[in-house]
DRENLUMNU-43072 format. One record per residue (C-alpha): x, y, z; residue in one letter. Coordinates in steps of 0.1 Angstrom, whole numbers, plus 5000, padded with zeros to 4 digits. Layout:
REM residues N
XYZa
...
REM end
This chain:
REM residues 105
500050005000x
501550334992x
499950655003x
499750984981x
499751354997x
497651604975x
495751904984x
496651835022x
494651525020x
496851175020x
495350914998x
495850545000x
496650294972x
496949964962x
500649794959x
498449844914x
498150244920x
493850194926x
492350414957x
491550214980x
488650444993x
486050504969x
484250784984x
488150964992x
488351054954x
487651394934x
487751554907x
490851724910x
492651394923x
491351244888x
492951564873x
496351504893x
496351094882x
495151154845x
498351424845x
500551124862x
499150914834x
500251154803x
496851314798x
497551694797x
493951814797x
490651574812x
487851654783x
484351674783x
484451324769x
487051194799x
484851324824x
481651174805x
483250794808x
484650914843x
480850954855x
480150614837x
482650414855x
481650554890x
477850564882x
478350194874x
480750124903x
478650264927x
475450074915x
476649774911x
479849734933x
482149674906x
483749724871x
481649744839x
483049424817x
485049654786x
482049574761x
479449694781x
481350054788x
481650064756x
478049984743x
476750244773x
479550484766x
479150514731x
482350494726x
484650234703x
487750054725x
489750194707x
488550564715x
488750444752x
492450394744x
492550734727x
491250934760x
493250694783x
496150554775x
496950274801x
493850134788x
490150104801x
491449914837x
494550084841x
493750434828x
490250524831x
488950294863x
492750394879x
491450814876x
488150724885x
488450634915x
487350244908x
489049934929x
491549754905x
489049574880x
488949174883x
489849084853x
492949364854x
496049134851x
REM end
């Protein structure tokens, strides 16, 4: 577990790099993780998959499977990878705030 200090509030993290407390995150810690990931400027359409992913994780207690973020999204894989880099698991559910993902390997 590795702890991150930001904004004068210390976050905690996975041995991955996930939050370990859902309800710890915000926006601007999204901001500050998408920045760590290489994403210079969080879009309308970051912050539209952003609301997804924690809409979804905080009805259902876990990931969306990649197909169905993308069906409800709208968007292809491929644009996924285009607004995160690192991927749906390891980009977007890592700056939204989300657990590690089960089937993250």
């Amino acid at each position: 577990m590795s702890h991150f200090n930001f904004n004068g509030v210390t976050y905690e993290f996975d041995e991955k790099g996930y939050l370990i407390t859902f309800a710890s995150w915000s926006r601007e810690l999204a901001q500050e993780l998408a920045e760590v990931d290489g994403i210079a400027e969080m879009t309308n359409e970051h912050w539209r998959v952003i609301t997804y992913l924690r809409e979804f994780q905080a009805a259902k207690g876990t990931a969306p499977m990649i197909r169905v973020m993308c069906r409800e999204t709208g968007c292809t894989l491929q644009e996924i990878y285009d607004l995160f880099p690192k991927g749906p698991a390891k980009g977007a559910c890592r700056v939204a705030g989300l657990p590690r993902p089960d089937s993250c390997v």
